[in-house]
N, C-alpha and C positions, 0 to 999 in steps of 0.2 A: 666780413673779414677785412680788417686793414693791415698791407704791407706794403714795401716798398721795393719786393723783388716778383718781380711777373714771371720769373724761370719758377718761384715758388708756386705759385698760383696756377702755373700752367704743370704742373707735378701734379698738384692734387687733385686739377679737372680732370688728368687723365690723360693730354691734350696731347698728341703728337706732333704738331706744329705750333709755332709760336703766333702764327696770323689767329687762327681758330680761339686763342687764348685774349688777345686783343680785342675781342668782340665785347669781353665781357667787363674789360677791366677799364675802372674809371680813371683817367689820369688825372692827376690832381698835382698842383705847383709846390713842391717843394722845397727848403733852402738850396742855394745853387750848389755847397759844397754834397748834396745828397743827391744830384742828378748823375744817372752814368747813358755814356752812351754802349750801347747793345748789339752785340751783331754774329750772327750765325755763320758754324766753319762748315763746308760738308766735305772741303778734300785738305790733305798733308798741307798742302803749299799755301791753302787759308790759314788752315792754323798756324805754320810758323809764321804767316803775315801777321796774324793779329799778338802773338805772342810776342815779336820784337815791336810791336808796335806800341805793347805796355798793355794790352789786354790781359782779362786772369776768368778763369774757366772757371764756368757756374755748373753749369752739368754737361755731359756727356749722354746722349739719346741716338743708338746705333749711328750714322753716319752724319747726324747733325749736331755738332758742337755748339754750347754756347758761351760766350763772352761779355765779360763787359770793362769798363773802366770807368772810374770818374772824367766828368766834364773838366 
């Protein structure tokens, strides 16, 4: 499979964590405007961190949020 969203990848393994999901996925260099940076909320006060910080929610997975934005 090639994609360029690892919250996808880690849906379909199944994966409850996004580290266990990393193991498998190959990073590969893509144009700079298609990089994002990635980062997990587990409380209110991350999320409206990353929220005002221009992050936008990839999924929601019981107490672990995830984010991203472009570079």
């Amino acid at each position: 499979m090639r994609t360029r969203d690892i919250f996808y990848v880690k849906r379909i393994l199944g994966h409850k964590n996004i580290k266990n999901t990393e193991i498998y996925v190959n990073i590969v260099g893509f144009d700079d405007n298609e990089n994002y940076v990635c980062r997990v909320a587990a409380t209110k006060e991350e999320r409206i961190s990353l929220i005002e910080a221009g992050f936008n929610l990839v999924e929601a997975d019981g107490d672990e949020w995830y984010f991203r934005k472009r570079k």
